[in-house]
C-alpha positions in Angstrom: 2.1 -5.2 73.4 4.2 -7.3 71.3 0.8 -8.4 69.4 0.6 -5.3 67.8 4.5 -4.2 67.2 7.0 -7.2 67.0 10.2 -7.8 68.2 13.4 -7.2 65.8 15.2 -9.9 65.3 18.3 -10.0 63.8 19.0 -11.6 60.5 20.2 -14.9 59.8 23.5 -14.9 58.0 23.4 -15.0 54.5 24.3 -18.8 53.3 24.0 -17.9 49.8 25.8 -18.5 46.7 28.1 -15.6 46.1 26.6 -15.8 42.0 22.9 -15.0 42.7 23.5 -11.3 41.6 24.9 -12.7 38.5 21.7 -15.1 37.5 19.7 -11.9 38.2 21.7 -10.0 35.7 21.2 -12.2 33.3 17.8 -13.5 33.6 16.8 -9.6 32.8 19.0 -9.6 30.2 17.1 -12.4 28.5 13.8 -11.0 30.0 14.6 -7.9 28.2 16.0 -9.7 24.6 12.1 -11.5 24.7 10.3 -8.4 25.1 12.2 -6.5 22.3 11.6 -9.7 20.1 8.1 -10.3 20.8 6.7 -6.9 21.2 8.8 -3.7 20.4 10.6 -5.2 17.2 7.1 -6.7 15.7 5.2 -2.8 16.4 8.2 -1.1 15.1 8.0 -3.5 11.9 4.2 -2.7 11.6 4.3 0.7 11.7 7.0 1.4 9.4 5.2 -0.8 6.8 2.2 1.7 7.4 4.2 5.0 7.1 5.9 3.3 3.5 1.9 2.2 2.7 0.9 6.1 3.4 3.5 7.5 1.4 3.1 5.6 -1.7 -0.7 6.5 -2.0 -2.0 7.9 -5.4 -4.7 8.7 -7.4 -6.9 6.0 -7.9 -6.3 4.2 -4.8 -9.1 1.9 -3.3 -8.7 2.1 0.2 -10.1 1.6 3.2 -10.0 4.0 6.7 -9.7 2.9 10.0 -13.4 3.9 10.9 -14.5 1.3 8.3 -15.4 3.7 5.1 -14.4 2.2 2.1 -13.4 5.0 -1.0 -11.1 5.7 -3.9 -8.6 8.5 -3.8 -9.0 11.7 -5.7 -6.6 14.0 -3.9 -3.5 13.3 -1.9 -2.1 16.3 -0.2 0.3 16.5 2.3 -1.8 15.8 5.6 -5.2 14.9 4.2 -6.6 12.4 1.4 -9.4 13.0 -0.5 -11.9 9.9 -0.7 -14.7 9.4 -3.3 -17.1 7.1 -1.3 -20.0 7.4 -3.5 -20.8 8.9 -6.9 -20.4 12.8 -6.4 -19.5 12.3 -2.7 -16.1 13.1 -1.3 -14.5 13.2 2.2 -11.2 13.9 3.4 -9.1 12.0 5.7 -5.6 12.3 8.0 -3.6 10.5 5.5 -2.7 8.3 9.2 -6.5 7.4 9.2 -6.0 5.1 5.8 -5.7 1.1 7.1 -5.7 -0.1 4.2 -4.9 -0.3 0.3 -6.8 -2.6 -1.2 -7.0 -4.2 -4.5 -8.1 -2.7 -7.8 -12.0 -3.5 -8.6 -12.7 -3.7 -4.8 -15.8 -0.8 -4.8 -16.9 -2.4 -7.8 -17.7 -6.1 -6.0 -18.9 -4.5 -3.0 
């Protein structure tokens, strides 16, 4: 029977150094300072430079949406953006759907 439920056996005493709780500590510590360096600071960064890019939108913009669709503003409103994509051809947009302000003259040399 004992192939199927072992015997307990009682622990060895513990020979270790009294400071291994200590290393622990601070290897999350530093575990933790990398991930708040290399992922949640960077993001945070990012999308505070979007919400500043989103606010500052006018007419006349050339910008660009996150499905691809490349227009000129006409209307900013509180939630949505009017886009001219074409001639006579207007759409509106989440004001979070715009990626992208691009440069002056952009719709022209496309």
């Amino acid at each position: 029977m004992n192939f199927f439920i072992p015997d307990a056996m009682a622990a060895a005493p513990a020979g270790g150094v009294a400071g291994e709780g200590g290393q622990f500590l601070i290897m999350m510590v530093i575990l933790f300072g990398l991930m708040y360096f290399m992922i949640i600071r960077p993001q945070s960064k990012r999308a505070k430079e979007h919400r500043q890019m989103v606010e500052a939108l006018t007419k006349g913009d050339e910008v660009v949406t996150n499905g691809g669709t490349l227009g000129r503003v006409t209307k900013v409103g509180d939630q949505f953006v009017t886009l001219e994509i074409a001639s006579g051809i207007e759409i509106k947009v989440q004001r979070s759907a715009i990626a992208s302000v691009m440069p002056k003259g952009t719709i022209k040399s496309a």
